[in-house]
N, C-alpha and C positions, 0 to 999 in steps of 0.2 A: 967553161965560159960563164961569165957571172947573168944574175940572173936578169936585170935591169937590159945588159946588152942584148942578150935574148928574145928579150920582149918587143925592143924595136929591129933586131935584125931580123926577126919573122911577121915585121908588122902586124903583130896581133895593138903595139902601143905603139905609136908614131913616135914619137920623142922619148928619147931616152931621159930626161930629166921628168918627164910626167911618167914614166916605168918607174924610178925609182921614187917617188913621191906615191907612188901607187901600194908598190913595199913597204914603205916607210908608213902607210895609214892602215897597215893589217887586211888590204884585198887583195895578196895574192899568198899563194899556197902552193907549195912542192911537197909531194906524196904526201899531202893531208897536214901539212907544217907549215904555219904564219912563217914567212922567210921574209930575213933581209935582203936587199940590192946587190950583195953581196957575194948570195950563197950559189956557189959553182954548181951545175949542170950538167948532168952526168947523157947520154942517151937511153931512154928508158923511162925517164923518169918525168911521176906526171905533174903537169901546172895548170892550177884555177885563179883565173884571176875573177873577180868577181866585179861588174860593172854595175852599181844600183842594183836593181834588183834582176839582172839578168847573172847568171854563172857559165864563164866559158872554162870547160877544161880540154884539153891536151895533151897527149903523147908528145916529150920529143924525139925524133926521129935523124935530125942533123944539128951540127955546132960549125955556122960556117962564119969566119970573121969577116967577109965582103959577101954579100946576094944580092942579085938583082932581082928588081920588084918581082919577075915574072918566077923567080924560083923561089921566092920566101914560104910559098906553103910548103916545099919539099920538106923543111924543116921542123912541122909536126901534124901529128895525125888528129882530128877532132874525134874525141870522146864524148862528150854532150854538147 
């Protein structure tokens, strides 16, 4: 699953257009790598997106292409 879609299927970013503009300005991160919108999603693998001056990272844990609001966390596990 690309990275952008990820980001708002587990509502960590509401809009997928502000996911990938998030990518696109060097705040987010897959296992310590600036990633494009682009970069496919493995399970395991971790993501920082970085908000100001707060840093959220994450385990992903699920790649699901429809989730409902109430199961979007299953999707990854908070690491800081």
């Amino acid at each position: 699953m690309r990275l952008d879609k990820f980001l708002k299927n587990a509502r960590i970013i509401k809009r997928r257009p502000v996911a990938k503009e998030a990518c696109e300005k060097g705040r987010v991160f897959v296992n310590d790598r600036e990633s494009k919108p682009g970069t496919e999603l493995v399970i395991g693998d971790v993501v920082e997106v970085h908000f100001g001056n707060r840093i959220f990272k994450v385990r992903v844990t699920g790649l699901e292409e429809h989730v409902k609001k109430e199961e979007a966390e299953n999707l990854y596990e908070i690491i800081e």
